[in-house]
N, C-alpha and C positions, 0 to 999 in steps of 0.2 A: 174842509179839512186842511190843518197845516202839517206839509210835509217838509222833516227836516233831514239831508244828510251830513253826516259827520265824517269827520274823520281827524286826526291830530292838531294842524294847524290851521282849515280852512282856505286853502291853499293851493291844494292840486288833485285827489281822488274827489273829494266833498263836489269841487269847482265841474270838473268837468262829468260828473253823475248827475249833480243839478242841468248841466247844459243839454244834456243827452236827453234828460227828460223833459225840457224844455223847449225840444228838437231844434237847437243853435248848432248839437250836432250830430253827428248822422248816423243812426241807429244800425242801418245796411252795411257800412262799409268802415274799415280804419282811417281816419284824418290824418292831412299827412301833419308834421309835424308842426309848421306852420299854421295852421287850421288849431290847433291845439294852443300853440303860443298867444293868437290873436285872441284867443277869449276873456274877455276885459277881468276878468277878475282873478286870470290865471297867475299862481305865485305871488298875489298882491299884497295878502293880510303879512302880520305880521305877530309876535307873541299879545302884544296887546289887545287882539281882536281876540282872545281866546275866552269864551262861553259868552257872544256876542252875537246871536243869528245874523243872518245878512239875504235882506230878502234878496231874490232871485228874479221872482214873477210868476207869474198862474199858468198852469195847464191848462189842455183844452177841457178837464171836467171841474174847472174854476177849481182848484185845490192850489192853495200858495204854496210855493217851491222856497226852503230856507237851505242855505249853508252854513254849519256851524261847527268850531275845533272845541275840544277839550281840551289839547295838550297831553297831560298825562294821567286827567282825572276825570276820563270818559265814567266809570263807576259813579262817582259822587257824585260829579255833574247832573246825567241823566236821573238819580234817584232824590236829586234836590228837587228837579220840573219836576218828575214824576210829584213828590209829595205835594210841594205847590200847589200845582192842578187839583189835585185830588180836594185841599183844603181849602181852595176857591170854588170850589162845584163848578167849576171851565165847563163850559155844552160844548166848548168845539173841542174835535178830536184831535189830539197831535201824535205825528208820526215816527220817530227817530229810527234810520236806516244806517248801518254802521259802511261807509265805504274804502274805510282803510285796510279793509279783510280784500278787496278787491283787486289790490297793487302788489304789487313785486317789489327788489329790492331797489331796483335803480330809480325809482320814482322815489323812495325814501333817503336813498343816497343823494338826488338831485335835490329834493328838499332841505336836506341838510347844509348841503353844501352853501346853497342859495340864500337861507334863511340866516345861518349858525356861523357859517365863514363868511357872509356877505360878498359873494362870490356870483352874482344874478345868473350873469351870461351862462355861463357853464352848467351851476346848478339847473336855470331853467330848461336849459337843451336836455340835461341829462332827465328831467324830470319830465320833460315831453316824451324824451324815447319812450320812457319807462312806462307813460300814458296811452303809448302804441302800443309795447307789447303786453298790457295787460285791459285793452280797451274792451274785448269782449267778455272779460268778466264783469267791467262797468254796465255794458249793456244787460248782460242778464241780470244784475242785481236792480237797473231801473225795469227791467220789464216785470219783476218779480216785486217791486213797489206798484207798479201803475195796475196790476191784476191783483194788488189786497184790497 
């Protein structure tokens, strides 16, 4: 099975939902914000990678792990794969998990800032906090993937 999380740019919810379920990070406790920073793909995309998977790596029940942004055309996007698939008769199943439902505002502020003002530093700190305080609803939405 390929599972993919999304979220606007592939950036920083998507980034670290994939890691979490890839256990890079740690499902028991909040990372401090360094541990968040360090994950090589955190804040890296940029508008150009938008409906662009980006493998991750396999879980322990060999299912690929993708990150992938729409921008601002989650709608179309996903109902473009959808019809695709369908019109290829695809045997493998694909998964798409929305995880920009799972953040707050300062993770989309620190996005912004970083992405939009080219402002890294700042943005990325601000988008880490934001990573903290919204880390356990990351975790439930990868535990509520890995039990479908």
């Amino acid at each position: 099975m390929k599972l993919f999380y999304y979220c606007y740019g592939r950036a920083h919810s998507s980034v670290i939902a994939g890691s979490i379920h890839l256990n890079r990070l740690p499902g028991d406790r909040i990372p401090s914000v360094k541990e968040i920073l360090d994950v090589p793909e955190f804040d890296q995309s940029d508008g150009s990678d938008f409906g662009i998977p980006y493998f991750l790596g396999r879980d322990e029940c060999d299912n690929e792990i993708f990150i992938i942004g729409f921008g601002g055309g989650v709608a179309l996007g996903l109902q473009t794969i959808y019809f695709l698939l369908e019109r290829l008769g695809n045997p493998i199943e694909w998964k798409f998990f929305n995880s920009l439902g799972s953040i707050g505002w300062l993770t989309k502020v620190g996005g912004f800032i970083s992405k939009k003002l080219n402002w890294s530093g700042l943005g990325r700190y601000l988008a880490a906090l934001g990573i903290q305080q919204s880390y356990s609803n990351l975790v439930k939405l990868v535990k509520t993937v890995k039990e479908t």
